[in-house]
Backbone as CSV, one residue per row, in Angstrom:
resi,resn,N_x,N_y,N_z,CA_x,CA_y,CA_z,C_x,C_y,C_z
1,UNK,-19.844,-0.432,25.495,-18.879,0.494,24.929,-17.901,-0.282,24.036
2,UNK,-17.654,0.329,22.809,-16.804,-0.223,22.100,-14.989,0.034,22.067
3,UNK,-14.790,-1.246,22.026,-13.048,-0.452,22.121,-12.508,0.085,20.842
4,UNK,-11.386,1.091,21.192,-11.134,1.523,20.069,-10.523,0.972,19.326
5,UNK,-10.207,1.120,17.709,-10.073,0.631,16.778,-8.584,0.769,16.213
6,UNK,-7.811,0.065,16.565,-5.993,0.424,16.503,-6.163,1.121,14.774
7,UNK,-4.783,2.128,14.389,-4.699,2.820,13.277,-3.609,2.212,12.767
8,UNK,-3.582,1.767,11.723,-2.084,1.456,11.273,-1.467,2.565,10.170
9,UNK,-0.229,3.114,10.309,0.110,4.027,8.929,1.178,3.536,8.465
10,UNK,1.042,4.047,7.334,1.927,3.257,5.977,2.813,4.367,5.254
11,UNK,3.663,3.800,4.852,4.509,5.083,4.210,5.068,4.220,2.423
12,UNK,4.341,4.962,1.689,4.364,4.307,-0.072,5.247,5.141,-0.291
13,UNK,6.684,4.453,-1.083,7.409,4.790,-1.365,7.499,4.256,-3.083
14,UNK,7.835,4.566,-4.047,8.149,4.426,-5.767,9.834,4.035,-5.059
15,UNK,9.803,3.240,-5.651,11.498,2.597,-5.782,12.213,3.074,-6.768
16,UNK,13.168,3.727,-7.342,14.191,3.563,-8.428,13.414,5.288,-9.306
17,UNK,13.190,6.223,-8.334,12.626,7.438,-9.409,13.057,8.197,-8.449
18,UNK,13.302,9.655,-9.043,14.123,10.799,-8.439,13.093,11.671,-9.144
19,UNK,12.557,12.680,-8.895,12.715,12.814,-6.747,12.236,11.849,-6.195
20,UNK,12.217,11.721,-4.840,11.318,10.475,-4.522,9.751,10.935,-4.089
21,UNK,8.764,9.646,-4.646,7.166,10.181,-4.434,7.264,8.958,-3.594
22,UNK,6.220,9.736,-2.848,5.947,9.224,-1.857,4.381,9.560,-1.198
23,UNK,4.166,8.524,-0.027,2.645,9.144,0.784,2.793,8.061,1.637
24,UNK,2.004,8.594,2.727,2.102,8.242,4.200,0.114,8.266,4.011
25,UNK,-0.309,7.317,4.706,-1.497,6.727,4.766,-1.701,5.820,6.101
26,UNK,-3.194,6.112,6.372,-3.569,5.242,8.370,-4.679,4.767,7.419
27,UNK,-4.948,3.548,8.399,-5.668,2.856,7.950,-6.077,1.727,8.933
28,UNK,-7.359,1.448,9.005,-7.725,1.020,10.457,-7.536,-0.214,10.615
29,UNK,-7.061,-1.556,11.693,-6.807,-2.707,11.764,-7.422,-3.522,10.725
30,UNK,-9.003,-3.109,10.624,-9.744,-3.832,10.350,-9.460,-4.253,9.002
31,UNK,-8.977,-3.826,8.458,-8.794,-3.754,6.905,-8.139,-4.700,6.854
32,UNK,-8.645,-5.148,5.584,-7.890,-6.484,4.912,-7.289,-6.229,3.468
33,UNK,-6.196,-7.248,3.217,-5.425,-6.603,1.571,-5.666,-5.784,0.916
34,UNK,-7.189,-6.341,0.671,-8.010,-5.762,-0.341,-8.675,-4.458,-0.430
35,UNK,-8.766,-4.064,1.295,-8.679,-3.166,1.394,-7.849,-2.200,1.412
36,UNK,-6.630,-2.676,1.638,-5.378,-1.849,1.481,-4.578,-1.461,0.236
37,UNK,-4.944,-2.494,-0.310,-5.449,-2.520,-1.805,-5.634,-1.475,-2.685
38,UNK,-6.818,-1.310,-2.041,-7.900,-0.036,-3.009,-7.200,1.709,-1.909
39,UNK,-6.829,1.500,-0.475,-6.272,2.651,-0.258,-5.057,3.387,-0.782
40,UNK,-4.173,1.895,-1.322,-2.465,2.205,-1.791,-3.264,3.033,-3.550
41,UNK,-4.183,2.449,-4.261,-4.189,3.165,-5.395,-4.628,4.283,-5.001
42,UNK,-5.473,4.045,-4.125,-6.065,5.513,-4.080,-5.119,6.833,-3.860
43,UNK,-4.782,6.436,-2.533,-3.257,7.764,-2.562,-2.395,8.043,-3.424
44,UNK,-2.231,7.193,-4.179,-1.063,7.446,-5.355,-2.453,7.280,-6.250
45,UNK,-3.437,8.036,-7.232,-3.880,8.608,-8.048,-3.988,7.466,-9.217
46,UNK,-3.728,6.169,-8.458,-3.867,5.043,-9.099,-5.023,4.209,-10.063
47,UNK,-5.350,3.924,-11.018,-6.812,2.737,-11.592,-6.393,1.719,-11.607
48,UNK,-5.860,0.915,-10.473,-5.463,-0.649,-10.289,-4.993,-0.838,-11.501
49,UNK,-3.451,0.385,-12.026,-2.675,-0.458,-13.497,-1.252,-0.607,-12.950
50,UNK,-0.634,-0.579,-11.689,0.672,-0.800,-11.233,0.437,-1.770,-10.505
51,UNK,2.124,-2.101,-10.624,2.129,-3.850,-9.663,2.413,-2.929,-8.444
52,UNK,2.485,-3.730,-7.217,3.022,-3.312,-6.066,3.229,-4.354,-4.724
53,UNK,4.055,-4.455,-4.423,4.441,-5.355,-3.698,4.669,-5.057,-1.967
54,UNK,3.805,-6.485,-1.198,3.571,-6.264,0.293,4.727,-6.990,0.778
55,UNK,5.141,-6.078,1.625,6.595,-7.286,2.545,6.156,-7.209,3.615
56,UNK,6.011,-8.832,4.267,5.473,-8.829,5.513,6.132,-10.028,6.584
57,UNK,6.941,-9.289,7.314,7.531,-9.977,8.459,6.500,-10.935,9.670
58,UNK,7.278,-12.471,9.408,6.548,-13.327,10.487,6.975,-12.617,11.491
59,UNK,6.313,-12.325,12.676,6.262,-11.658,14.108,7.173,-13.324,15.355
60,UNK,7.249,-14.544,14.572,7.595,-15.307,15.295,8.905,-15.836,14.521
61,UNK,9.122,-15.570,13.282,10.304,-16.137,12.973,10.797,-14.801,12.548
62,UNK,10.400,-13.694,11.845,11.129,-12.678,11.736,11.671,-12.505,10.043
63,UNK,11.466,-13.656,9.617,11.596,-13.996,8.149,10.161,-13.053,7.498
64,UNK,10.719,-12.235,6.347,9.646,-12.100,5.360,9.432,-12.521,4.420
65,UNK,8.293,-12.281,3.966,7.498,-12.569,2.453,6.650,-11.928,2.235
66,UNK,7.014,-11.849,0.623,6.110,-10.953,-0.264,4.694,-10.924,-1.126
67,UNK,3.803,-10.368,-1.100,2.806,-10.781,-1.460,2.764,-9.345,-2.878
68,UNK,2.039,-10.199,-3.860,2.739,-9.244,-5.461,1.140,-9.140,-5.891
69,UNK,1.191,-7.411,-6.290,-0.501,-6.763,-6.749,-0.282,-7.718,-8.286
70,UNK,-1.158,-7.244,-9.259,-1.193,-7.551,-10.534,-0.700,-6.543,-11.147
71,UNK,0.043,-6.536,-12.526,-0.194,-5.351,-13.380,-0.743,-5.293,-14.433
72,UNK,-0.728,-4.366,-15.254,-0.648,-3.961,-16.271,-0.099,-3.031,-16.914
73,UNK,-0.488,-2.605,-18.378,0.237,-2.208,-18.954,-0.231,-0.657,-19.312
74,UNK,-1.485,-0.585,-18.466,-1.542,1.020,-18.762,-1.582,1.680,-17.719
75,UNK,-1.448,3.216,-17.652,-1.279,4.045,-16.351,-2.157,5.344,-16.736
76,UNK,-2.576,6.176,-15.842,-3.046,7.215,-16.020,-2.431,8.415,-15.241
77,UNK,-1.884,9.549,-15.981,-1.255,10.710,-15.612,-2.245,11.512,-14.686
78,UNK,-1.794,11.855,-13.210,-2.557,12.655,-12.387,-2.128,13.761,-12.580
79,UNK,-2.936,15.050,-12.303,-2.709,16.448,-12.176,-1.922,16.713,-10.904
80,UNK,-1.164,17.651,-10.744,-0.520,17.967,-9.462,-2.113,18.537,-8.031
């Protein structure tokens, strides 16, 4: 029997825009950056053209650091 597979959820927030957009996203342990990666564009209607930035707290010192997507310079307008 396999054990189950912890869920992690995420809450994407746009910094510095009114109203605020936003999305809340689970996503299973297993996943790695890259995978989280391709889920953060995906919910936000994204083609890997925004930067976006991971903040991630050491669990033993409590200090964070940031890990920075790539950008560019073009975007594509989603439909509501």
């Amino acid at each position: 029997m396999r054990e189950p597979t912890r869920v992690y959820q995420f809450k994407l927030l746009l910094l510095a825009v009114a109203p605020p957009i936003w999305r809340s996203i689970q996503v299973p342990e297993t996943y790695s950056f890259w995978d989280l990666h391709v889920a953060l564009q995906d919910a936000m209607g994204w083609l890997d053209y925004h930067l976006h930035l991971f903040r991630v707290t050491k669990p033993v010192t409590g200090r964070s650091c940031r890990l920075v997507s790539r950008m560019t310079t073009h975007s594509r307008a989603t439909s509501p």
